[in-house]
N, C-alpha and C positions, 0 to 999 in steps of 0.2 A: 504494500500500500504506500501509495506516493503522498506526501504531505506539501500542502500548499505554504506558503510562508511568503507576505507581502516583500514585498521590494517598494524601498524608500529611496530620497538622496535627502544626507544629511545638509541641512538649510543653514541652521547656524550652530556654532560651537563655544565653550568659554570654557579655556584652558583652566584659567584661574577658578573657577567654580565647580568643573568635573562635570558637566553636562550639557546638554541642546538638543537640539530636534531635528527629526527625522520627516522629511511632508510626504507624507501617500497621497492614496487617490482619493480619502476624508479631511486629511487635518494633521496637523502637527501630532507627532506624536514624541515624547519625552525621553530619553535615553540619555543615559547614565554613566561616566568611566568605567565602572567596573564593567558595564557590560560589553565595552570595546575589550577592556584587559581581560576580562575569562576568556574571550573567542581570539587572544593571541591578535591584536590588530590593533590601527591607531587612527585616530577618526581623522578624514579631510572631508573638509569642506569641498561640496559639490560631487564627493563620490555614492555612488548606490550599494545601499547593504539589505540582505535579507534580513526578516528578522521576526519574532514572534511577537503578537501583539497582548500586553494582557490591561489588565486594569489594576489599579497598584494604588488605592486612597482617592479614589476616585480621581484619576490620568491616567489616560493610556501611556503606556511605556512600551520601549520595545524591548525585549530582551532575544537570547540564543542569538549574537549577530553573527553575521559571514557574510565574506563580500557577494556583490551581485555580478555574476560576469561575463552575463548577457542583457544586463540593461543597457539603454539607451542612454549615452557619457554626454 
């Protein structure tokens, strides 16, 4: 069984606070350092990541990232 997992590009970033957002095809979604540092990766701006969407205190966040490497750059 194949799992679906949105593809975002990371929109804006803030090194100094650990976090930014990811825009799909609803809205901003919230991601977090750590979840660049579990998936071994470092966020840039303007690049596309998979990722799992959940709700986390009411925001969506993305977690599980990995690049995307058939999005559209």
């Amino acid at each position: 069984m194949e799992v679906h997992m949105p593809v975002g590009k990371l929109y804006r970033w803030n090194a100094r606070t650990g976090y930014g957002f990811i825009q799909d095809d609803r809205d901003g979604v919230f991601v977090h350092a750590t979840s660049f540092a579990k998936a071994n990766i470092r966020p840039h701006l303007g690049r596309f990541y998979n990722y799992e969407r959940i709700e986390r205190e009411g925001l969506a966040a993305a977690v599980n990232l990995s690049l995307a490497l058939n999005a559209a750059q």
